[in-house]
N, C-alpha and C positions, 0 to 999 in steps of 0.2 A: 462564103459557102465553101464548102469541101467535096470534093468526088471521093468518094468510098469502094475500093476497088474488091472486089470477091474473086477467090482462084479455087481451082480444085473439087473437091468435096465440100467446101464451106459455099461455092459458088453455085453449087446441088443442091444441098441444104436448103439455102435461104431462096431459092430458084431467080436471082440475079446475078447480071455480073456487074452491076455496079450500081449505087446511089449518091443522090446529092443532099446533102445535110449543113448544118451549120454545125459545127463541134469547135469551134475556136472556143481555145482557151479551156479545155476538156483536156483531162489525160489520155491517152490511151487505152485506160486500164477502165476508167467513167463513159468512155464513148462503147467499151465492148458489153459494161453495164446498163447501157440506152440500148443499143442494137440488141440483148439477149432479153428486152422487156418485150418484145414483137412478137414473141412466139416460142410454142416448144424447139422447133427445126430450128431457129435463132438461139434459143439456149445451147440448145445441141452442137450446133455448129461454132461457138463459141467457147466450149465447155475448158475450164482454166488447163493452162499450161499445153492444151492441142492446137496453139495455131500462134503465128509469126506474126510483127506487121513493120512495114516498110512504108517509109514517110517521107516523099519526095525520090524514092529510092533507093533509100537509103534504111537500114533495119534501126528498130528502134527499142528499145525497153517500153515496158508499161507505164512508165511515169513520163514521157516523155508528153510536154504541153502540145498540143496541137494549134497553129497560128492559123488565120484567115488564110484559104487559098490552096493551103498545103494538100497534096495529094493522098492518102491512108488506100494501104494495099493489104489484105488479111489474106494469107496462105497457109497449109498446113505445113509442120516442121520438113517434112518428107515430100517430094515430088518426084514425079516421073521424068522418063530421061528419053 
């Protein structure tokens, strides 16, 4: 299983801040394609090239494979200070 972490406006959007999922062995890019099948505010909040995601804490590309366990953080490019 995976924790799926939500920040910002995407955490608004989707009105969670966080879910538990199985995404092992999923891209990045294929688990924003599962999470943006849930809904318009899930499309929206997803919508290509508006939003980061950090994997263990670390930032990651869209291709990167998601393993068993790993943590996924979706935040928008820009945050407040």
């Amino acid at each position: 299983m995976n924790k799926v972490i939500f920040f910002a406006q995407i955490r608004e959007l989707v009105g969670t801040d966080c879910i538990m999922l199985d995404a092992n062995q999923l891209s990045v890019s294929h688990l924003i394609d599962k999470l943006s099948e849930q809904g318009e505010k899930w499309l929206l909040a997803f919508k290509e090239n508006h939003v980061l995601c950090a994997v263990n804490q670390m930032l990651v590309d869209f291709n990167y494979i998601i393993q068993d366990s790993d943590e996924i953080a979706f935040f928008p490019p820009v945050t407040g200070g």
